[in-house]
N, C-alpha and C positions, 0 to 999 in steps of 0.2 A: 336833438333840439326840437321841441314844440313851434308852431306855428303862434303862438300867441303873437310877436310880437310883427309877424309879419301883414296880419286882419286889417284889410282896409273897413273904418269905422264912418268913415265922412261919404256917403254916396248917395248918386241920385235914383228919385224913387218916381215911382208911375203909376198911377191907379188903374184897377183891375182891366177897367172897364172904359177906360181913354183908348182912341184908334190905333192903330198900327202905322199909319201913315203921320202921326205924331209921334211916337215909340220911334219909327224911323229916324227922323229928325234927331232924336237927341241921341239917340245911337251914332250918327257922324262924331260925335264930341266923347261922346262914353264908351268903356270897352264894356259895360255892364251894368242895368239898370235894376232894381229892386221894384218888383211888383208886389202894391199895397192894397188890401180889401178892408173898408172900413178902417183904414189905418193902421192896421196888420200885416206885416211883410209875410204873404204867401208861396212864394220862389223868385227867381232872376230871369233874365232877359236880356239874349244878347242878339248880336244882325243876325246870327247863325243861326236861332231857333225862327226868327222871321221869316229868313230863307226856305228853310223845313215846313214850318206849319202856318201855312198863307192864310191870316183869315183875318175879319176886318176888324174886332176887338182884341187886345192885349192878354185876357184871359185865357182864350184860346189857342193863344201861341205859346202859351207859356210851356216848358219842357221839364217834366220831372227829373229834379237833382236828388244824391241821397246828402244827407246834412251831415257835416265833420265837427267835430269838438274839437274847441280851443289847445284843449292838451294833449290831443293827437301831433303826431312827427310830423316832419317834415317830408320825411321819407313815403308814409305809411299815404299821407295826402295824394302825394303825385301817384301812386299807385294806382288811387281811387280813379284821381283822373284820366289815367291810361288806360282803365277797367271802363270806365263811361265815355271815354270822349270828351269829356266836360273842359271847358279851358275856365271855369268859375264854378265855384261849390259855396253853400251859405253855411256860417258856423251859427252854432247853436252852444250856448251855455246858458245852466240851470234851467235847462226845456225852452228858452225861448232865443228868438234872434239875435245874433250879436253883431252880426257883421258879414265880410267878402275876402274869401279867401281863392286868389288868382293865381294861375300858371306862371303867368309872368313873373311874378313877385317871388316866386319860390325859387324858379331855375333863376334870375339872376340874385337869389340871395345866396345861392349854391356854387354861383359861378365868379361872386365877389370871395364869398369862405375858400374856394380852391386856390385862386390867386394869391391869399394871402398864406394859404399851408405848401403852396407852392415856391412864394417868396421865401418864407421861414428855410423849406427844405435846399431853396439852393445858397443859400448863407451859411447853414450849416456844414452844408458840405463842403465850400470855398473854406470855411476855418479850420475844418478837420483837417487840412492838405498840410497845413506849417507842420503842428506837432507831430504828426503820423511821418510827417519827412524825418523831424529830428531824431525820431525813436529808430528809425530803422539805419539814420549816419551813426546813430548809437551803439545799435548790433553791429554794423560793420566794424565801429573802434573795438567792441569787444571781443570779436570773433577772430581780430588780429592781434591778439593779448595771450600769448602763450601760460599764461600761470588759469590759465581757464580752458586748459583743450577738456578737462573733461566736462566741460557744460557747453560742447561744442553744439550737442542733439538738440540742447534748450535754446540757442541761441538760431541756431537755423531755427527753430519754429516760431523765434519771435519774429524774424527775415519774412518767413512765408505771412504770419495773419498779415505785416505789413503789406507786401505787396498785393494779397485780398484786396483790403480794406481801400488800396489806391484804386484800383481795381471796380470795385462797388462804387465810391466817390465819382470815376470818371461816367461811370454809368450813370447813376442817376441826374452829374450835370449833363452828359449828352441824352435823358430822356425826357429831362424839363427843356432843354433850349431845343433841339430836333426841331418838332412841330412849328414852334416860331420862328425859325430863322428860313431866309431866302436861300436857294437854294444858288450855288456858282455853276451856272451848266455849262459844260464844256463840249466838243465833239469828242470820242473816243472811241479805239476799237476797241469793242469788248472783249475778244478774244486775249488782246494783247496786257488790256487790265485786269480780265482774269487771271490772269498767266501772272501777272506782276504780284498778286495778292499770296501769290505761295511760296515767294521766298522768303518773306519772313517768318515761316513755319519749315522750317527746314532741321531746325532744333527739336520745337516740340513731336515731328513726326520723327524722328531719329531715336529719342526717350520712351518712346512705345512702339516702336518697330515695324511703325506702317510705312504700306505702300501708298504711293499718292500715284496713280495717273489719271492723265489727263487727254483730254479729246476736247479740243477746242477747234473746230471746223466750221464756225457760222461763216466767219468773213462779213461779219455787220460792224455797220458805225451806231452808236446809241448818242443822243444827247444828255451829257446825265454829271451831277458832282460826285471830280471821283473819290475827293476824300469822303465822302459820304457813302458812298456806292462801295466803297473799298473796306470800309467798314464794314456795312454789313456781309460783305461777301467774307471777312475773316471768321464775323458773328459764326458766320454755318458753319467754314472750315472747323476752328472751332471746338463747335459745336460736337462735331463728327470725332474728332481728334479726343475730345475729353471723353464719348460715351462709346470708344472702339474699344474691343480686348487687344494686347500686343498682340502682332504680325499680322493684323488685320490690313481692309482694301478702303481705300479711298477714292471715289471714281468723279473727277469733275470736268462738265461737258459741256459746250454750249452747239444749238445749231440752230438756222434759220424756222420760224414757224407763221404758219399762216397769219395773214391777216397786216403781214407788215411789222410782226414782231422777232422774239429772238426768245429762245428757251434759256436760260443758264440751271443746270441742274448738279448737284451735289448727294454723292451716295455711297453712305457708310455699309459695313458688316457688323455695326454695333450690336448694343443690346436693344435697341428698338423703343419704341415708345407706346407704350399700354395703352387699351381703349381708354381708362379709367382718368387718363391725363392729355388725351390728342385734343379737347376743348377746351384745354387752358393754357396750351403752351408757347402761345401768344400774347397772353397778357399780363400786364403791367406788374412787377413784382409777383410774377404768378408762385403761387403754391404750387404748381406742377413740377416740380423739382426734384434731384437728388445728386447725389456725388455723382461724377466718370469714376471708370473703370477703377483707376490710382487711386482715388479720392480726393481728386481734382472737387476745388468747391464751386458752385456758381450762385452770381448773383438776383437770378431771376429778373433780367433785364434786359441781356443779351438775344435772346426771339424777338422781344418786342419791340428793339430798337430796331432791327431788323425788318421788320415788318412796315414799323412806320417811314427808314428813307425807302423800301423799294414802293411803298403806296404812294409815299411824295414823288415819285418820277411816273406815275402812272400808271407803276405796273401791279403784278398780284403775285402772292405764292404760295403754295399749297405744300401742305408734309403727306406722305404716303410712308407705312409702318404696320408689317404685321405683328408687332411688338413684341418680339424675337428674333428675328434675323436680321437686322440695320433697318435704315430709315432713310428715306429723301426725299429732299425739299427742292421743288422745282419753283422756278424765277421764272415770269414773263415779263419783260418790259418791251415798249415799241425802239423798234427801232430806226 
């Protein structure tokens, strides 16, 4: 999208050569005035450039902006702006003045369009839940239909994309709502909630033949929600479990660390994580991706949700991988 239709056209203007301590003044009411020579808008004027270049005519304060076109992005603007500092830039079309194209007006026209591709995406995803349920009581009625064992292979892979797909859905509703929702904090030992997070992987590490141990030694209380917390702690498990070869190790630890916090660390034998992808393995629907070992699929969502409740409790986590012999991700939260 172009900026056209964001150009403020209606603003106030100052001549070259009026004081600063007038310039002032109408600066309390305006976030940006337009300086006029002979009735020529020759750049803008904001407190900020006042603040900078103290001097007692209007001309002199004035700060060289570079001029944007009407049919330059959105995108390609605020660039500009990060490039300069500028929180106002002046459009130009057909060589002369057209108008005021502000910071403001951009990030919240970008922060109304998110909201509303974010509403679209979580409706989408609440509607997908009915028929992707019916299809898969579907495979179940025909998978118990003996005049079809021999489309038994087929019918398991319609099983599997469903359960994907449920899979992707709870994800992206838990990556749109996460960040907005209050958090339910509880007291808890984290030892004893770590501990609680591996029994429902008792299955998946049995189908790959790994070892899980564990060294849970902090003896810390954390303040923290543990369905949220419990989540991402599966997030890693996981994680580990999808990109281990069978009979591999799984090593999960926690123990007290300076400062009044609590290490929780997780570490596979996998196949490690490539330079080529340790800078995006964090983010949102990241590309950083590929099958586990099986050909287990992921949705590119699961780091990231991860990332954002242990940041909602205040804490941080770092992946260490010499992108061949396993990977781990160490947790600090206070505890």
């Amino acid at each position: 999208m172009n900026i056209q239709s964001l150009i403020t056209k209606q603003y106030t203007t100052i001549d070259a050569y009026a004081g600063a301590v007038y310039a002032t003044d109408l600066l309390r009411t305006q976030d940006v005035l337009v300086v006029v020579e002979n009735n020529q808008p020759i750049g803008l004027l904001t407190a900020s450039d006042l603040a900078m270049k103290r001097h007692q005519v209007v001309a002199d304060c004035v700060v060289s902006r570079p001029p944007v076109n009407a049919t330059e992005s959105v995108s390609s603007v605020l660039a500009r702006m990060k490039t300069t500092g500028a929180t106002a830039l002046p459009v130009t079309s057909r060589g002369g003045f057209y108008g005021i194209i502000k910071q403001i007006d951009l990030l919240t026209h970008l922060h109304v369009d998110h909201e509303k591709q974010r509403a679209a995406l979580l409706a989408a995803a609440h509607d997908l839940r009915s028929p992707i349920a019916s299809i898969t009581l579907l495979g179940t009625i025909l998978k118990a239909d003996p005049a079809l064992q021999k489309h038994q292979e087929l019918i398991d892979k319609l099983g599997e994309s469903c359960d994907y797909a449920q899979v992707l859905i709870q994800d992206i509703l838990s990556a749109e709502q996460s960040p907005a929702e209050a958090l339910a904090l509880e007291t808890e030992n984290i030892d004893e909630l770590v501990d609680e997070c591996t029994a429902s992987l008792t299955e998946q590490l049995a189908g790959k033949q790994l070892v899980l141990s564990k060294q849970l030694y902090s003896n810390l209380t954390v303040k923290v929600d543990r369905l949220k917390l419990k989540r991402a702690i599966n997030n890693m498990l996981s994680n580990s479990i999808k990109f281990s070869h069978p009979g591999g190790t799984i090593t999960l630890s926690t123990r007290a660390a300076p400062g009044n916090r609590v290490f929780l660390v997780v570490r596979d034998t996998g196949i490690g994580i490539p330079d080529t992808m340790r800078d995006r393995i964090f983010d949102k629907f990241t590309k950083a991706r590929r099958p586990g070992t099986s050909g287990e699929p992921t949705t590119g969502l699961g780091l990231y949700l991860t990332k954002t409740i242990i940041e909602s409790h205040g804490g941080t986590i770092e992946m260490e991988s010499d992108g061949k012999t396993g990977t781990s991700f160490i947790v600090s939260l206070p505890a």
